[in-house]
N, C-alpha and C positions, 0 to 999 in steps of 0.2 A: 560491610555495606558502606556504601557512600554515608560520609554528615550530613549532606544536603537530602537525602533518603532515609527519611524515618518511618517510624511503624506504622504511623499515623497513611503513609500514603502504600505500607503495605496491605492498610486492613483497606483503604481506599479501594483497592486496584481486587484484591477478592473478594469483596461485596460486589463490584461493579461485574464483575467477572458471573458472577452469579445469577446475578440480576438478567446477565448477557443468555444466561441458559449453557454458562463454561465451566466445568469444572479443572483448575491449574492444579497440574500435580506438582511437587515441590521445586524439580529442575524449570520448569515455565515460568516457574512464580521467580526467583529467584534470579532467571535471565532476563525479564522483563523489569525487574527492578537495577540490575545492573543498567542496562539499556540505559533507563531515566536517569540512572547516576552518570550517565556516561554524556549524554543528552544536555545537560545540567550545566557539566564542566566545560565542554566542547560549544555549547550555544554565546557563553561569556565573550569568545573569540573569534567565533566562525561563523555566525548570524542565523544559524542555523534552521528557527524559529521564531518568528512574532511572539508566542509566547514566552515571555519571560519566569512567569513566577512558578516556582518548583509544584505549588500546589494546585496549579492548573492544566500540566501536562499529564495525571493519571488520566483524568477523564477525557481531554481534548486529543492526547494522543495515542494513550496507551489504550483504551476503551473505545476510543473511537475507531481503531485500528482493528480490534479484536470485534464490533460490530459485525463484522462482513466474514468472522468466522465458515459460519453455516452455508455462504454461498461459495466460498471456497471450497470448501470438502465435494462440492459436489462438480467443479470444473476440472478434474487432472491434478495433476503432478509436476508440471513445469510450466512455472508464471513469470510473467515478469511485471517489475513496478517500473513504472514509465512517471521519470521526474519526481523519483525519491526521496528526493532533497533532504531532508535530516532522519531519513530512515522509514517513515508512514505509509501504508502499514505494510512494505516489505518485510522488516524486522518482526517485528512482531509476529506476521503471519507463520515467517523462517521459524522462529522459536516453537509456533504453535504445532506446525506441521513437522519435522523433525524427518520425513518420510518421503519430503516432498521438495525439489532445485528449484530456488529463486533464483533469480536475476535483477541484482537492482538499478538503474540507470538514473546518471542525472551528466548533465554538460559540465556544469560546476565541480572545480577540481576538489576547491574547498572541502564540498560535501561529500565528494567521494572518498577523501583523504580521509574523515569520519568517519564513514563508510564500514569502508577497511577497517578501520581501526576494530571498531565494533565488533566486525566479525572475528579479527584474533582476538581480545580479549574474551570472546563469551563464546568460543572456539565453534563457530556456525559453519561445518563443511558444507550444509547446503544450502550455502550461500557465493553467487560472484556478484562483483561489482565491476561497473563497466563506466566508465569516464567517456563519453561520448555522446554527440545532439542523437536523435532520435532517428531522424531520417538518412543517417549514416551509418545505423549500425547494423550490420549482417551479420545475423546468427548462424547457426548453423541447419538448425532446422526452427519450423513452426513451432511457436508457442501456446498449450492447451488455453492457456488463463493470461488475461492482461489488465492490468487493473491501473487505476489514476486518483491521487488525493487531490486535489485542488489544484489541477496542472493547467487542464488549458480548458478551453470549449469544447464541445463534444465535435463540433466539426473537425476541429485541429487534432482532436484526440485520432477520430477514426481516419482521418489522410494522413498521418503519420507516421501509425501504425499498423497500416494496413496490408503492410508487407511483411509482418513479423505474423502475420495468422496464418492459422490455414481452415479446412472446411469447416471444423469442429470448433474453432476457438471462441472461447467467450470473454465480451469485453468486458471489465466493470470499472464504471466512473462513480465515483465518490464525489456528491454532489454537497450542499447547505438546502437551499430552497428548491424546489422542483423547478427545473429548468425548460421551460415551455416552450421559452422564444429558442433554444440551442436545438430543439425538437423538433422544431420547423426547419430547419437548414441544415439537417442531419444530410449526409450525402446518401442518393440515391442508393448503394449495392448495400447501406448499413440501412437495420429496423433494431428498434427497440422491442424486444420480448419480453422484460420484467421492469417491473418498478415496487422495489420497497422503502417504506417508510422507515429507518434505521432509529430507536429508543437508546441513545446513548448518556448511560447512568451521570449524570453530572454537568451535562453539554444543552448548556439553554440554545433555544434558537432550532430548526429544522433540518433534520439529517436525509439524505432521501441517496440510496443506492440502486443506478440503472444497467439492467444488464442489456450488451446488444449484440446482434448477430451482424454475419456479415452474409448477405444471400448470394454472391458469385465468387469465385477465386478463379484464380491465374497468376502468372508469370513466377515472378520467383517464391513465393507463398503464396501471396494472393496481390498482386500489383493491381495498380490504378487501370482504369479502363477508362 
């Protein structure tokens, strides 16, 4: 294991895991900790994270990633993370689900150069990365699950990627404070179906995960109208 990963953020990250209602079996544990060592070295040079300090990203990343466990399990098997950027919670989720094709996307080559990286060393076949903006990228088909850390607004979220859903897909934006006023200017074909309050073990401050549908499709998944 990494120097900068000690035990101390191992017993961190299974307490917190616990807490989460997770049980990590030893491969999870193990490649989640790599992750942060990896995280660590790579943020020094690549900016990767506002977070600097080693002992702040079990809970602000790793934890806060693994939050949204439970409503993953229940969206499918092929997600993607929209504006990646140092891996949240694509990675993480890859590791948890092992069963299950991410897709991770960010514009920044930087990041994705990470990215990649991550995924040969902690050898994630079910993982791509994809180096491109959002609104140019053409999958090949519809995505079950789309998820967002702190990317944009929910407007921007849902006209951007509105074309990578299809009838079934669920959104999830990974929000801080409940976003009331983004709620109001949500676009008309997108509603909001859930909203949970997210208890992430170590993370001061208000976590709130929304999931949204999209009530029409068309054109090439579901293009603008």
């Amino acid at each position: 294991m990494n120097c900068a990963v000690t035990g101390l953020h191992a017993d961190e990250l299974r307490r917190g895991a616990e807490e989460l209602g997770i049980k990590l079996n030893p491969v999870q544990e193990t490649q989640l900790l790599a992750y942060l060592a990896l995280l660590i070295k790579w943020n020094k040079a690549y900016n990767l994270t506002a977070v600097r300090d080693p002992d702040e990203m079990v809970s602000r990343h790793l934890l806060d990633s693994l939050s949204v466990v439970p409503h993953v399990a229940e969206a499918g098997k092929h997600w993607l993370d929209v504006g990646s950027g140092g891996g949240m919670p694509g990675i993480p989720l890859a590791i948890m689900f092992a069963d299950a094709q991410f897709t991770l996307l960010d514009s920044n080559g930087k990041k994705t150069r990470f990215l990649t990286q991550v995924k040969l060393e902690l050898k994630l076949d079910n993982l791509e990365v994809i180096h491109s903006r959002v609104e140019s990228f053409k999958p090949a088909r519809p995505f079950e699950g789309i998820c967002s850390r702190a990317f944009s607004s929910l407007e921007d979220f849902a006209n951007w990627t509105r074309h990578l859903g299809g009838p079934d897909t669920r959104w999830l934006a990974m929000k801080g404070v409940h976003p009331d006023d983004e709620l109001q200017v949500l676009p008309a074909d997108f509603k909001l179906q859930e909203t949970h309050v997210l208890k992430v073990p170590g993370c001061q401050g208000q976590r709130h995960l929304l999931i949204l549908r999209r009530s029409t499709t068309s054109g090439m998944f579901a293009r603008a109208r």
